[in-house]
N, C-alpha and C positions, 0 to 999 in steps of 0.2 A: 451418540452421534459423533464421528469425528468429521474434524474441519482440515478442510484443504485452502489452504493462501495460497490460490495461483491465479496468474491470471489468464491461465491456455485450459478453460474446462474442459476442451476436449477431448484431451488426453487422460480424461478419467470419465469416459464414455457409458454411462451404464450405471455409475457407481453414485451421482447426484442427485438427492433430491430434495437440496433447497437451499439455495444463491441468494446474495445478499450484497449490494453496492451501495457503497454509502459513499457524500460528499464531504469529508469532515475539514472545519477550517483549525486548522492547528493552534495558532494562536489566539484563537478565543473557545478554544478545546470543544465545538461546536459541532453538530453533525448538523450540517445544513439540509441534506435529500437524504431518503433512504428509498432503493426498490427491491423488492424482493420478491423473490418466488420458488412456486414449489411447496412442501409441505417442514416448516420449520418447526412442528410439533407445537407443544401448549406457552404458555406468554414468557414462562422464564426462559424455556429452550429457543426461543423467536431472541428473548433479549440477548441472550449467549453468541449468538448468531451474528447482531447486530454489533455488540461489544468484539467480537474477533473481527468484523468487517472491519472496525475501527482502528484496530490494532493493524492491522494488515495496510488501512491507507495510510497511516503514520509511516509505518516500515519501510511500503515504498515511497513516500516523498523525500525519507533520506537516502535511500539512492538515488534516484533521479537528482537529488542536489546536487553529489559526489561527482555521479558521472558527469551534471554538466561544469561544476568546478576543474573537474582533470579537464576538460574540454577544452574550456577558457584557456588551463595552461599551455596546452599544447598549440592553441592559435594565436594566445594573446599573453604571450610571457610576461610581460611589461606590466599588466593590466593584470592578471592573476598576485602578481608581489605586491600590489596593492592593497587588492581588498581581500589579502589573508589566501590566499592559495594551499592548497596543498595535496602530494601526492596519497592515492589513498588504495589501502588495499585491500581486496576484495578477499572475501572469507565463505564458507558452505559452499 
């Protein structure tokens, strides 16, 4: 089974059969929710599933950091030199 990290499934139309969204709290390495659906096959391939959901919201909460750090800089220059700012750049 391969796994796709996206979060637009509809651009892989056809090709899904079994999503996984988990709420995990990073600092206390936590997965608070899981929903899933579709057919993840038997419990190790279900945990596999779950384990990459994990990895994927870890992934993107450090974008979404970055992006809204650069954000601050660009609105709140003052206020970004504060609390550690910095330019970042995007990679893949």
């Amino acid at each position: 089974m391969m796994s796709v990290l996206d979060p637009c499934p509809a651009e892989h139309h056809g090709e899904i059969v079994a999503a996984a969204v988990v709420a995990y709290v990073e600092a206390r390495d936590e997965v608070a929710e899981v929903w899933m659906k579709g057919l993840a096959g038997d419990a190790e391939q279900t945990e596999g599933l779950v384990e990459r959901a994990v990895q994927a919201a870890a992934a993107t909460r450090r974008v979404l950091e970055d992006a809204v750090r650069e954000n601050l800089g660009i609105k709140f220059p003052e206020l970004a030199e504060a609390v550690g700012g910095r330019d970042v750049d995007m990679e893949g």
